[in-house]
N, C-alpha and C positions, 0 to 999 in steps of 0.2 A: 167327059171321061174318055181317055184312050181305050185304042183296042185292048190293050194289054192291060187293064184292071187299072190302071193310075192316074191320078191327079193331074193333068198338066193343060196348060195357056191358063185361059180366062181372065179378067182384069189384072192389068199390072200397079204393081204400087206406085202410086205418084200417077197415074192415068187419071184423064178426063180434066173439066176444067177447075181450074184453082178457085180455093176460097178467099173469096175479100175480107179485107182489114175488119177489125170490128171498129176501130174510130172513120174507115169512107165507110161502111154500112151507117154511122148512126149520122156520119154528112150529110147522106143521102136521104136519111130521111125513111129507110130500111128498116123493117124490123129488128130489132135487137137484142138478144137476152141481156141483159145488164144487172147485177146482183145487187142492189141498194145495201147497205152494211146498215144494222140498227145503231142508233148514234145514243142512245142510252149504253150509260154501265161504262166499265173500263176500256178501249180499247189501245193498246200499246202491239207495237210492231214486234216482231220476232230479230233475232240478235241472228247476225252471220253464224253459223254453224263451227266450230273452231275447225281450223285447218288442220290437217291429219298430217302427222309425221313424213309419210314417203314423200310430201309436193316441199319439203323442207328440207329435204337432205342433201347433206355435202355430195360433191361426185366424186370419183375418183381423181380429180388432179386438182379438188381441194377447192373450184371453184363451188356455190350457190348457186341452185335451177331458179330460175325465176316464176317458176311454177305458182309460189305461194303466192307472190304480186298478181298475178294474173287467175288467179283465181278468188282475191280478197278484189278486184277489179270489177268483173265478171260479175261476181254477188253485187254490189254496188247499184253499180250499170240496171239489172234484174231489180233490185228492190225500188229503185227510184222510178218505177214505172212496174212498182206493185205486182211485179210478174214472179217473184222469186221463190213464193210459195210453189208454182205450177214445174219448175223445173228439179227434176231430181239432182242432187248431191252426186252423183256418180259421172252424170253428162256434164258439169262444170268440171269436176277434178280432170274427167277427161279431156275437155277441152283444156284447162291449165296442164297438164304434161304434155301435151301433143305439140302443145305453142311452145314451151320449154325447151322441147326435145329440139324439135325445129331449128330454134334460136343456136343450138348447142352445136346441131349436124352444120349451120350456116357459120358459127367457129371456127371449126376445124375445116371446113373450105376455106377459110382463110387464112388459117394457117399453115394446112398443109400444102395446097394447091388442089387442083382441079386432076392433076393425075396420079395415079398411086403404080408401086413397083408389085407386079404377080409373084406372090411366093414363091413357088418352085421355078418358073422361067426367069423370074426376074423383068422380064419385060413390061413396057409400060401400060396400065392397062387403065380404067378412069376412074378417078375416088369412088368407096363405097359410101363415101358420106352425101355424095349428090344424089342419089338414088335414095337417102335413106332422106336427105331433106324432101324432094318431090313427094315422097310416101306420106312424109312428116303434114306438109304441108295440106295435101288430100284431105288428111284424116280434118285437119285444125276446120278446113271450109266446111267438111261433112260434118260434122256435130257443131260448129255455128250455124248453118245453115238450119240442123235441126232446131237449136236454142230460138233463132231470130223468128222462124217461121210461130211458135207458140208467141213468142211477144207479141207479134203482127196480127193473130187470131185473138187476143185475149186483153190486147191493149187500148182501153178505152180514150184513152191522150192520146196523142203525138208519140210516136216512137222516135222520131227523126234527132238527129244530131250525131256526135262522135260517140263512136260505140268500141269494144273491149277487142273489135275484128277486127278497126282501124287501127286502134294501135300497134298491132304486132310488128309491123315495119319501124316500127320509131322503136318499140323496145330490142328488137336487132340492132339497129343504128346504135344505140344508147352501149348494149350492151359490150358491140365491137371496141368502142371508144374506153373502157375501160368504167362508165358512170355507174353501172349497175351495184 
């Protein structure tokens, strides 16, 4: 505690050393929590959540966010390695707009260019859409990074292969070309 009556230093979030995988814990040979599921009685998987109206809306110049792809993606990806239950509905939709948004800001850098005119001067001053991709992008790694790191704690398989992060470069690509 400070002098001055308040809360401040002491352990930072993300400090100290990282937790291993739970499929290298159970390589190793590690102890494990591992949840056995009783194999009596029904068991049937849970259905993707339906997508919610805003990852589905038209924009303003009539095109479709890819929002809804990438979030029917994401789920997929999540279930096929049994993880899907553990991630809330909120952190997916966000990472589907943020990837969205991104793809949209990296549009309009293409279309407009890289520099834009200052309202009042007039002069030339640099898109606000490259700033708002950078931002875009930040956000898209910070909540995968959150998603991947629960898959990696809680994934008794293999997590490895192409994942919903990889794609975002090819759904840009895709999306510049007119395929989307």
């Amino acid at each position: 505690m400070a002098k001055d009556g308040t809360r401040r230093g002491g352990a930072r979030a993300g400090a100290g050393r990282k937790r291993k995988a739970l499929a290298d814990r159970i390589a190793e040979g590690q102890q494990a929590t591992v949840i056995d599921l009783p194999t009596q009685g029904d068991l049937t998987g849970n259905d993707m959540p339906p997508v919610r109206d805003f990852l589905k809306q038209k924009q303003q110049d009539g095109k479709s966010l890819c929002a809804e792809e990438v979030y029917k993606e994401t789920w997929k990806w999540l279930s096929d390695r049994g993880c899907a239950q553990l991630i809330s509905r909120q952190l997916i939709e966000q990472y589907a707009m943020s990837v969205s948004r991104w793809i949209q800001c990296e549009e309009c850098i293409s279309e407009y260019g890289l520099l834009a005119k200052h309202p009042t001067t007039g002069a030339a001053i640099a898109s606000p859409y490259v700033s708002m991709s950078q931002q875009y992008m930040k956000t898209v790694n910070q909540i995968w990074f959150q998603i991947f790191q629960v898959v990696k704690e809680n994934c008794s398989a293999g997590y490895d292969g192409p994942n919903p992060q990889d794609d975002a470069m090819e759904r840009l690509l895709k999306a510049r070309k007119g395929m989307n």
